[in-house]
GUKE-761909 format. One line per field, with one value per residue (C-alpha): residue number from 1; residue in one letter; x negated, y negated, z negated. Coordinates in steps of 0.25 Angstrom, whole numbers, plus 2048, in hexadecimal, padded with zeros to 3 digits. Layout:
# residues N
i	(NUM/...) $
aa	(a/...) $
x	(X/...) $
y	(Y/...) $
z	(Z/...) $
***
This chain:
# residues 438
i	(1/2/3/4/5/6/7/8/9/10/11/12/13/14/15/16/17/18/19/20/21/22/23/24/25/26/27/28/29/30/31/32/33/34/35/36/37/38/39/40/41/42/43/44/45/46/47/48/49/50/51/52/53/54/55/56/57/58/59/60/61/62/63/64/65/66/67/68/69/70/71/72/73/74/75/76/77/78/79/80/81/82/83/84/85/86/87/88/89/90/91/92/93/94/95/96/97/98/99/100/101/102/103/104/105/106/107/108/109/110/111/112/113/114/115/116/117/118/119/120/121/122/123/124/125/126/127/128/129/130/131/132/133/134/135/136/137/138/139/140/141/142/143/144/145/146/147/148/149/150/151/152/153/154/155/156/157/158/159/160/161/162/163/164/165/166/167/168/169/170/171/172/173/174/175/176/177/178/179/180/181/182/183/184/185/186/187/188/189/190/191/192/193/194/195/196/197/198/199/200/201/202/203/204/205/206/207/208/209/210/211/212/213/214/215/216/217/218/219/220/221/222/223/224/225/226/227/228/229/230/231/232/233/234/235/236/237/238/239/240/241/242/243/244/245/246/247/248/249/250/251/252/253/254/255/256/257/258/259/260/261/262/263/264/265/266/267/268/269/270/271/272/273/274/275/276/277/278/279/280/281/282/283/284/285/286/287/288/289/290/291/292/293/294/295/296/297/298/299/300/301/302/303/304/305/306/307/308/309/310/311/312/313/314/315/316/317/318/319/320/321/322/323/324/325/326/327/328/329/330/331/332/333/334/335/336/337/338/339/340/341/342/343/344/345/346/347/348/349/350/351/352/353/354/355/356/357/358/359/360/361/362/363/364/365/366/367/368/369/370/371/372/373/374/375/376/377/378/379/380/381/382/383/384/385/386/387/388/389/390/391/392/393/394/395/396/397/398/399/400/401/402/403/404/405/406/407/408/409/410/411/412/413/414/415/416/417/418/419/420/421/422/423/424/425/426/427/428/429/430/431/432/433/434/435/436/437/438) $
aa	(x/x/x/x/x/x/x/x/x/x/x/x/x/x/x/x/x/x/x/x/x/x/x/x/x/x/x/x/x/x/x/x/x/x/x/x/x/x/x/x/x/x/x/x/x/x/x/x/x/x/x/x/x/x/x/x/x/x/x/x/x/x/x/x/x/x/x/x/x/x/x/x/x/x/x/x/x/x/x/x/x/x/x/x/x/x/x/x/x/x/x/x/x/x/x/x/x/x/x/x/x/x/x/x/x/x/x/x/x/x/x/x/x/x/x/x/x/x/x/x/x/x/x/x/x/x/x/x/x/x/x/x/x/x/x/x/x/x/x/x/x/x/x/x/x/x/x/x/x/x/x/x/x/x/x/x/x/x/x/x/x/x/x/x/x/x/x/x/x/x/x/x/x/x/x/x/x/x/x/x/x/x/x/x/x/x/x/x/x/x/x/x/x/x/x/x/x/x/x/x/x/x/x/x/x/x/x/x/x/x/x/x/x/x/x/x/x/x/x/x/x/x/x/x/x/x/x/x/x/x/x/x/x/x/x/x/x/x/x/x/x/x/x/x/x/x/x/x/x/x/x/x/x/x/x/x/x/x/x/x/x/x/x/x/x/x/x/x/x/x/x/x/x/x/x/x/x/x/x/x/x/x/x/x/x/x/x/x/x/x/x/x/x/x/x/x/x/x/x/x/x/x/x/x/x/x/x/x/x/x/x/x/x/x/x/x/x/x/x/x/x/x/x/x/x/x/x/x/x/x/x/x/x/x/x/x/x/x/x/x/x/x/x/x/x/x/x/x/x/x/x/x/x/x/x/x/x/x/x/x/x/x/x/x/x/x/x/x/x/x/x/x/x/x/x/x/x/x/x/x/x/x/x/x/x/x/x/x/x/x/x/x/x/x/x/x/x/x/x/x/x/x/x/x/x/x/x/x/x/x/x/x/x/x/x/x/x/x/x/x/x/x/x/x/x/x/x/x/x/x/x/x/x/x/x/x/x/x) $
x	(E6D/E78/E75/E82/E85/E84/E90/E9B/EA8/EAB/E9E/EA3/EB0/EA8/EA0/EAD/EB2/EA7/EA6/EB4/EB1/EA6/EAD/EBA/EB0/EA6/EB2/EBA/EAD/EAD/EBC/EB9/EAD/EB4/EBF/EB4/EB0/EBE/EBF/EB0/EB6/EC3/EBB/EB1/EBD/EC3/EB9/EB7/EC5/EC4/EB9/EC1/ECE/EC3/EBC/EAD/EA4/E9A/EA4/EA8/E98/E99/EA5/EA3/E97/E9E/EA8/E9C/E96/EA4/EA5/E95/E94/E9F/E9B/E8C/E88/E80/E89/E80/E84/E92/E91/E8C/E94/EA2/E9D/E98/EA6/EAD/EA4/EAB/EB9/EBA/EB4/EB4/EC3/EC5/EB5/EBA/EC7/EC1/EB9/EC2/ECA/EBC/EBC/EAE/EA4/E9E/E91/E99/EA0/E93/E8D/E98/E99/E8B/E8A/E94/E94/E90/E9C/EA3/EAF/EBA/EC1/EB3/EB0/EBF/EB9/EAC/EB0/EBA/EB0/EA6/EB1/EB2/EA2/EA4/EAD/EA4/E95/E8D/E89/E7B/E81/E8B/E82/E7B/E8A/E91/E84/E86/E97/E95/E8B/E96/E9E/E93/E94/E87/E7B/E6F/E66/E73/E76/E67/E66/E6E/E6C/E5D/E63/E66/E57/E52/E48/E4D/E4A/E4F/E4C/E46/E42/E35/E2F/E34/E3C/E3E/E3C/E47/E47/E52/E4E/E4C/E49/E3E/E36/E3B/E37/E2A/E26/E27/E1F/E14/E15/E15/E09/E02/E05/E02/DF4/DF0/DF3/DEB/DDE/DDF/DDF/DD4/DCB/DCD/DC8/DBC/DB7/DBE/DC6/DD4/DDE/DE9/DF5/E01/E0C/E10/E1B/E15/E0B/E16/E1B/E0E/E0A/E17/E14/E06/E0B/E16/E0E/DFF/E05/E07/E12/E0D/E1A/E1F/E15/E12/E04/E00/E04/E11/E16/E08/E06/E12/E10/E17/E1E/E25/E28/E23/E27/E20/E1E/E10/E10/E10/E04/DFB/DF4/DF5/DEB/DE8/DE7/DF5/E00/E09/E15/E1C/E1D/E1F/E2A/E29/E26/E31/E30/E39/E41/E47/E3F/E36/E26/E1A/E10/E05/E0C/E0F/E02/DFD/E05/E03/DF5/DF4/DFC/DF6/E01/E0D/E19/E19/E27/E28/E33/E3C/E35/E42/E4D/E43/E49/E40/E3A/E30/E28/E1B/E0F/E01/E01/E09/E18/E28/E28/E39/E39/E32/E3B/E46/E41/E3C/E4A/E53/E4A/E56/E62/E6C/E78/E7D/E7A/E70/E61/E5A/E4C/E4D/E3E/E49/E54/E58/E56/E62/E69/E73/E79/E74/E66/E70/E79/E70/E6B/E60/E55/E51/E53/E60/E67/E5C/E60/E5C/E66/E63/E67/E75/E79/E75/E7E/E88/E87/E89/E93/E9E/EA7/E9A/E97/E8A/E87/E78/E7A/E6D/E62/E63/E72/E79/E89/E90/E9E/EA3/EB0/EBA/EB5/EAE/EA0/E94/E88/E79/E6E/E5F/E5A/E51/E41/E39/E2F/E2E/E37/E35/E3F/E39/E3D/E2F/E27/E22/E1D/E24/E1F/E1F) $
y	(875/86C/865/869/876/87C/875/879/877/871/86A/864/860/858/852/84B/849/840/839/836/830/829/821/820/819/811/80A/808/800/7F8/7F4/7F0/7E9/7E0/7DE/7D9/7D0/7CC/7C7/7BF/7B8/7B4/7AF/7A6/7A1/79E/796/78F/78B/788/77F/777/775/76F/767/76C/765/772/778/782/786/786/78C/799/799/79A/7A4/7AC/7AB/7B1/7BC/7C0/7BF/7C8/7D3/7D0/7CD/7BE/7B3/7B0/7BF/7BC/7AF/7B6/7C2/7B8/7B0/7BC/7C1/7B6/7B6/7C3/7C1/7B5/7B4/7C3/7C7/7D5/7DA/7D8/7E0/7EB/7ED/7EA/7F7/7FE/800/7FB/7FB/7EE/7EF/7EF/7E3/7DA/7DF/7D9/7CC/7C9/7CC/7C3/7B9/7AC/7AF/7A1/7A4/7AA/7B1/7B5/7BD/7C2/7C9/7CC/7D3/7DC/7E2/7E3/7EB/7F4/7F7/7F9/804/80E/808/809/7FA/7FA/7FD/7F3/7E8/7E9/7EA/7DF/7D3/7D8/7D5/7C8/7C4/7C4/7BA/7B0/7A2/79D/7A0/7A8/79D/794/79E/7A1/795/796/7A3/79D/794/7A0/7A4/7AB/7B1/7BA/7C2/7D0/7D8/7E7/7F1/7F5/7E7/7E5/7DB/7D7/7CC/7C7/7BC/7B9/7B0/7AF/7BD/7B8/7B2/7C0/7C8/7C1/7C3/7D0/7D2/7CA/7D3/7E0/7DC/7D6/7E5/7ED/7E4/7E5/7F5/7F6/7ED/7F5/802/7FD/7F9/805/80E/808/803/80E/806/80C/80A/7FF/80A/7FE/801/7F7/7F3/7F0/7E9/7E0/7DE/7D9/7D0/7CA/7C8/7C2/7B8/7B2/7B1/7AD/7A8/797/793/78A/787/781/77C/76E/767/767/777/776/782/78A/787/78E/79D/7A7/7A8/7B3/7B6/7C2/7C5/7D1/7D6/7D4/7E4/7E6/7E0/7E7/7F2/802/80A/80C/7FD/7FB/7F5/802/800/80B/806/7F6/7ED/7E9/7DD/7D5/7CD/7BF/7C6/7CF/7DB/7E3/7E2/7EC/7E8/7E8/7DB/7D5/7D6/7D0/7C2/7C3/7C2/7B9/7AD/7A1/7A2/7AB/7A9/7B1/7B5/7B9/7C3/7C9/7D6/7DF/7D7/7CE/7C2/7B6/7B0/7A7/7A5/79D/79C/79C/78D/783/782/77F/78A/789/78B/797/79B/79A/7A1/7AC/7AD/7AD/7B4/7B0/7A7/7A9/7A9/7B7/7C0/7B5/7BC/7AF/7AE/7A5/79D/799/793/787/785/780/77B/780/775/769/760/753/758/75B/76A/76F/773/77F/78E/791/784/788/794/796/795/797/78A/791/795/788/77F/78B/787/779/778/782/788/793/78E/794/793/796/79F/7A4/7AA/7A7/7AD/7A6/7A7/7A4/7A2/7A2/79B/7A6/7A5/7B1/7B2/7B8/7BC/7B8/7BC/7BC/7C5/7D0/7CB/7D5/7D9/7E3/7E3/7EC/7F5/7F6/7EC/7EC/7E7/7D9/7D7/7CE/7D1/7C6) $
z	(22D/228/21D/214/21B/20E/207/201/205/1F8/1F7/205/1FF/1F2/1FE/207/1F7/1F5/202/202/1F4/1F6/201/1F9/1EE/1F8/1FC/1EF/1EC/1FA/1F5/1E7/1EC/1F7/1EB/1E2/1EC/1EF/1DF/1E0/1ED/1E3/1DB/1E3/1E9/1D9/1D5/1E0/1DF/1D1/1D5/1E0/1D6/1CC/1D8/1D4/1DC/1DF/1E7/1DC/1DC/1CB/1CB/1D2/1CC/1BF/1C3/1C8/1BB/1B3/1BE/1BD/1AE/1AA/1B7/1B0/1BE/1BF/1C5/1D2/1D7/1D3/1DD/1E7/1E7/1E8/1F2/1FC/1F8/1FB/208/20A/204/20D/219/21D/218/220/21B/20E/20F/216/20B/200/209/207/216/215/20B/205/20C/218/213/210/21E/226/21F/21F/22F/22E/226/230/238/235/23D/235/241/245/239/237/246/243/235/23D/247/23B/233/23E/23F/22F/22F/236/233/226/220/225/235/235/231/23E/245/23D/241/24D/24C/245/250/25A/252/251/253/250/255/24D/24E/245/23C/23B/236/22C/225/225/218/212/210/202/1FB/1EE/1E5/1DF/1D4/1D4/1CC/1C5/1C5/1D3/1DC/1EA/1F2/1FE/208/211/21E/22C/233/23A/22E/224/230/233/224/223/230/22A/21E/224/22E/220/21B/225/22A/219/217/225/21F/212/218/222/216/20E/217/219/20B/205/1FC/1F6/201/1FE/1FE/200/20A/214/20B/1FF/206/20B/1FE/1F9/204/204/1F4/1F7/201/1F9/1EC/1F1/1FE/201/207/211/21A/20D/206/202/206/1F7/1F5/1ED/1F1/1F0/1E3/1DF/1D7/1D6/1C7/1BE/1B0/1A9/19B/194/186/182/180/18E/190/185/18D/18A/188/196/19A/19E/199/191/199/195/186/18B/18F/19D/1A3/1A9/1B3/1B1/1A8/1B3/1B5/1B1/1B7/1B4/1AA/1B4/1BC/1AB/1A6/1B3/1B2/1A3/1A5/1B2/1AD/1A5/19C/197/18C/180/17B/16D/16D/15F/15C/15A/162/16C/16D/170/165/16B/178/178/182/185/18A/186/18D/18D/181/180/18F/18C/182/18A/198/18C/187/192/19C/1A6/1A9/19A/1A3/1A3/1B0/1B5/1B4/1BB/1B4/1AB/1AF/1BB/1B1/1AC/19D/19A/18B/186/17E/187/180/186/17A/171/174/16E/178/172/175/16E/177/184/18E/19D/1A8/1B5/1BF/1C1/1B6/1AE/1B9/1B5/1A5/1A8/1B4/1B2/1A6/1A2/195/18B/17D/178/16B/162/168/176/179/182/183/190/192/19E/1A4/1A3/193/193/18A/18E/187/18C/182/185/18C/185/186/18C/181/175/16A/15D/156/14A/13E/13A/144/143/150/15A/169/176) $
***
């Protein structure tokens, strides 16, 4: 039977309606898309033409990160994605002239757009790309994103001038490891290398599973024991958590174990009401504050209470009870107690948009010790290493005003407001209450 056979003639003509909409619209967004692009390639090219007339030494490094920073702070999108943003358009703008147009005439959708370029992008040869992007333009027009990939590799390939080994030896220089948040006190893990060494990993991986859900099905069925229900994939995930925390890394290491010796560290900030137990033994996590994990996320209690009670020492911060704001931070042991402070404080880089953790951030003053600055909280922030080269090598200028509120302007004269964040931890709403928790 025909799916829609029982449509109505109007029905059908709110169906073509829509389709014809939806097209009209995805491809209004491909133009305006390749037009923002278009204005972050302007841009790059700006500052880096300001940075040539003034002669800048860094090749205009300070200055586009300073036009970065005015474009991310008043989007309210951080500066390093701004960068990134003008130099890929720029890559785009540039060097692969008739994509760009093809999009900006919303013949082709920005996915299409970034699947040519990347296929793409070793081809040094301008005439060679002009080719290569024409036949790719084609293939575009008729295949979906995820089709053409496969077609355009194959295009650009033709058009190669160096071998795989030399441009294999390249892209190996571009080898990461990152991060990404998730929801739910969850995050992800990405590496970017060689295909042989990924691919050889996950192997290992998936015969660790599979060898493991194998023995534990084995043993439970003979001593009777509850059966370890973990899928293969999560089974993966936690060998693979296994090995880069307990494992040694011994092609790198030194003879005296420098690099085994290294932990694992996080901060964890939760109010100590999270940790009091309920009546059932567990912590009430319905009438609690979460946990947060460096100031970013939200973890489960269980995982909190387990630090909290694993570590030889933690930091106690003393929180207002109606507005919380910091009013001290002390320790079990002895330590840098202003550091502490700070770290409590400003829980992340003070300039606007940036979220670097702020245990990974310069403590900088505001008015410089060499000029008689105090070295206290209200003249201390944290900066993170670019944004602290930002303050003190470009027109960005900050003033510390009371209680910790940091007031940047930027070179266009623009002011922009950075206040503490808000502590994680209970505040009261009633004038009355006396008690101040941490």
């Amino acid at each position: 039977m025909e799916a829609m056979v029982d449509a109505t003639d109007s029905q059908m003509a709110m169906l073509a309606d829509l389709v014809e909409s939806l097209a009209a619209a995805e491809a209004t967004l491909s133009s305006m898309q390749a037009a923002r692009d278009g204005l972050l390639a302007m841009a790059g090219r700006l500052a880096v033409d300001i940075a040539q007339e003034a002669g800048h030494p860094d090749g205009g490094e300070m200055t586009i990160r300073s036009v970065a920073a005015e474009i991310g702070t008043i989007q309210r999108v951080s500066d390093r994605t701004v960068e990134r943003r003008m130099s890929d358009a720029s890559w785009v703008v540039d060097r692969f002239p008739s994509v760009w147009h093809a999009q900006g005439a919303g013949r082709i959708s920005a996915a299409h757009s970034r699947v040519i370029v990347d296929a793409g992008a070793h081809l040094d040869d301008e005439a060679d790309r002009a080719a290569y992007a024409a036949e790719a333009l084609e293939a575009a027009a008729v295949e979906s994103p995820n089709r053409l990939r496969r077609i355009a590799r194959r295009i650009a390939e033709k058009y190669q001038k160096r071998s795989v080994t030399e441009r294999h030896r390249d892209a190996r220089e571009k080898r990461r490891v990152w991060m990404k948040e998730g929801d739910d006190g969850m995050a992800e893990i990405g590496m970017h290398g060689p295909a042989a060494i990924v691919h050889g990993m996950f192997d290992r991986l998936s015969q660790m599973a599979h060898a493991l859900k194998e023995e534990n099905g084995r043993a439970a069925k003979e001593s009777g024991a509850v059966r370890d229900e973990r899928t293969v994939d999560q089974l993966r995930a936690d060998l693979m958590a296994d090995l880069v925390l307990t494992g040694s890394p011994l092609a790198h290491d030194t003879e005296d174990g420098l690099l085994d010796a290294i932990q694992a560290r996080v901060e964890v900030t939760v109010p100590a009401s999270s940790l009091r137990d309920g009546q059932d033994g567990t912590a009430d996590e319905c009438h609690s504050p979460p946990a947060e994990l460096d100031g970013e996320m939200p973890i489960d209690i269980g995982t909190a209470r387990f630090f909290a009670g694993s570590v030889p020492g933690w930091d106690r911060v003393f929180t207002h009870p109606t507005n919380g704001a910091v009013l001290s931070v002390d320790r079990y042991r002895p330590g840098e107690q202003l550091r502490r402070h700070l770290r409590a404080r400003d829980q992340r880089c003070r300039f606007p948009t940036c979220g670097l953790a702020a245990r990974k951030c310069d403590i900088d003053h505001n008015v410089a010790a060499s000029t008689g600055g105090a070295t206290s909280h209200e003249n201390l922030a944290a900066f993170c290493r670019r944004h602290h080269m930002l303050k003190h090598h470009s027109p960005w200028h900050v003033e510390q005003r009371p209680g910790g509120v940091l007031e940047w302007t930027s070179p266009l004269g623009r002011t922009y407001i950075d206040q503490p964040p808000a502590q994680n931890t209970v505040t009261f709403t009633d004038a009355g209450t006396s008690a101040a928790p941490f």
